[in-house]
C-alpha positions as CSV (number, residue, x, y, z in Angstrom):
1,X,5.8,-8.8,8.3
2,X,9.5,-7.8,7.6
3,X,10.3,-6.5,4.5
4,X,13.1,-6.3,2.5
5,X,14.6,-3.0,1.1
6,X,14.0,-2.2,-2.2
7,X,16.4,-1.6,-4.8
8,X,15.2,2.4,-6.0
9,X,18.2,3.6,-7.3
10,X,16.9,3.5,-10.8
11,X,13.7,5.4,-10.0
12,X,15.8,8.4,-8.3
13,X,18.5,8.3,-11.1
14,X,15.7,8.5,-13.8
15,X,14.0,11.0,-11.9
16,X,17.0,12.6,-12.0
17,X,18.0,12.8,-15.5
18,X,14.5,13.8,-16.0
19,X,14.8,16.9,-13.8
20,X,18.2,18.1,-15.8
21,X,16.4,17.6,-19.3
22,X,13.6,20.0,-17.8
23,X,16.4,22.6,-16.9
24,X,18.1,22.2,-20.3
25,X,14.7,22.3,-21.9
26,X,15.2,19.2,-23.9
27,X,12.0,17.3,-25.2
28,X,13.1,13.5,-25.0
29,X,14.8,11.3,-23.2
30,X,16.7,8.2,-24.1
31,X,17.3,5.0,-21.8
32,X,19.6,2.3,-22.3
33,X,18.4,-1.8,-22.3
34,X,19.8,-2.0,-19.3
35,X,18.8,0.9,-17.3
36,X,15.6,0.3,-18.7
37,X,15.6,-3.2,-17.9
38,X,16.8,-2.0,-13.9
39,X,14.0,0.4,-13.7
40,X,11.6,-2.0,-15.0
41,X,12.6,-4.2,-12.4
42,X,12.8,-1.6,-9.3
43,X,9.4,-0.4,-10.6
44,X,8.4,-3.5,-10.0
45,X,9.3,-4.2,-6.5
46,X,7.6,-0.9,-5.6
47,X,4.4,-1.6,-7.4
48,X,4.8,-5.5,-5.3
49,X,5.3,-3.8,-2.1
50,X,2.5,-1.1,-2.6
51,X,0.1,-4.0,-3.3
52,X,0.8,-5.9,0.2
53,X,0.7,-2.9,1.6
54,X,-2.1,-2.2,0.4
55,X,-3.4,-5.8,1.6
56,X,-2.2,-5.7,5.1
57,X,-4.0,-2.0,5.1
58,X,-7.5,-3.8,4.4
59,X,-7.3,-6.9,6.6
60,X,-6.1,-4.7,9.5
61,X,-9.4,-2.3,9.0
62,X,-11.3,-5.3,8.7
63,X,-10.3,-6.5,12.1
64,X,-10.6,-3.0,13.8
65,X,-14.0,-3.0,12.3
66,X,-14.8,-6.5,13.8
67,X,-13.3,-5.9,17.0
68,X,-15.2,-2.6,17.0
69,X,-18.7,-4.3,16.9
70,X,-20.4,-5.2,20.3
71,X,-23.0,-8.2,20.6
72,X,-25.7,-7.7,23.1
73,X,-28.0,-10.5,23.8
74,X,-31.2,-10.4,25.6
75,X,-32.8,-13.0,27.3
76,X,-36.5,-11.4,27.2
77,X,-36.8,-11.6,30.8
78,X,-40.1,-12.9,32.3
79,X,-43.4,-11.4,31.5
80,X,-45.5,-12.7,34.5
81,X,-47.6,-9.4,36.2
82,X,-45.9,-10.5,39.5
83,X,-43.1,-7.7,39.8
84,X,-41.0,-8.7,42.7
């Protein structure tokens, strides 16, 4: 499955400005509407992906795991005393 790229510029620039109010040693940081609203939506997109991911992850363990299991079948064989 092809996947499109996500949009995680708001992430790293949040990130970002979090990292420079460590070093300046402030204790809040405030976000615009509409940064806010872009991170919301990039936060999003990851969390979307992650889940698929996430899904496709499972369904291709539970494959291996089926593909991995071996049927033997036995026919009992014939239980006369006659051994020939």
């Amino acid at each position: 499955m092809k996947h499109s790229k996500i949009q995680t510029r708001p992430i790293e620039d949040l990130l970002g400005r979090i990292r420079t109010l460590r070093q300046q040693g402030q204790k809040q940081i405030v976000i615009p509407a509409a940064e806010a609203d872009r991170l919301a939506d990039s936060l999003a997109q990851v969390m979307t992906r992650v889940a698929g991911i996430q899904e496709e992850i499972i369904e291709a363990l539970k494959t291996a795991q089926q593909a991995s299991t071996i049927d033997i079948e036995m026919d009992g064989g014939n239980f006369s005393k006659d051994k020939s």
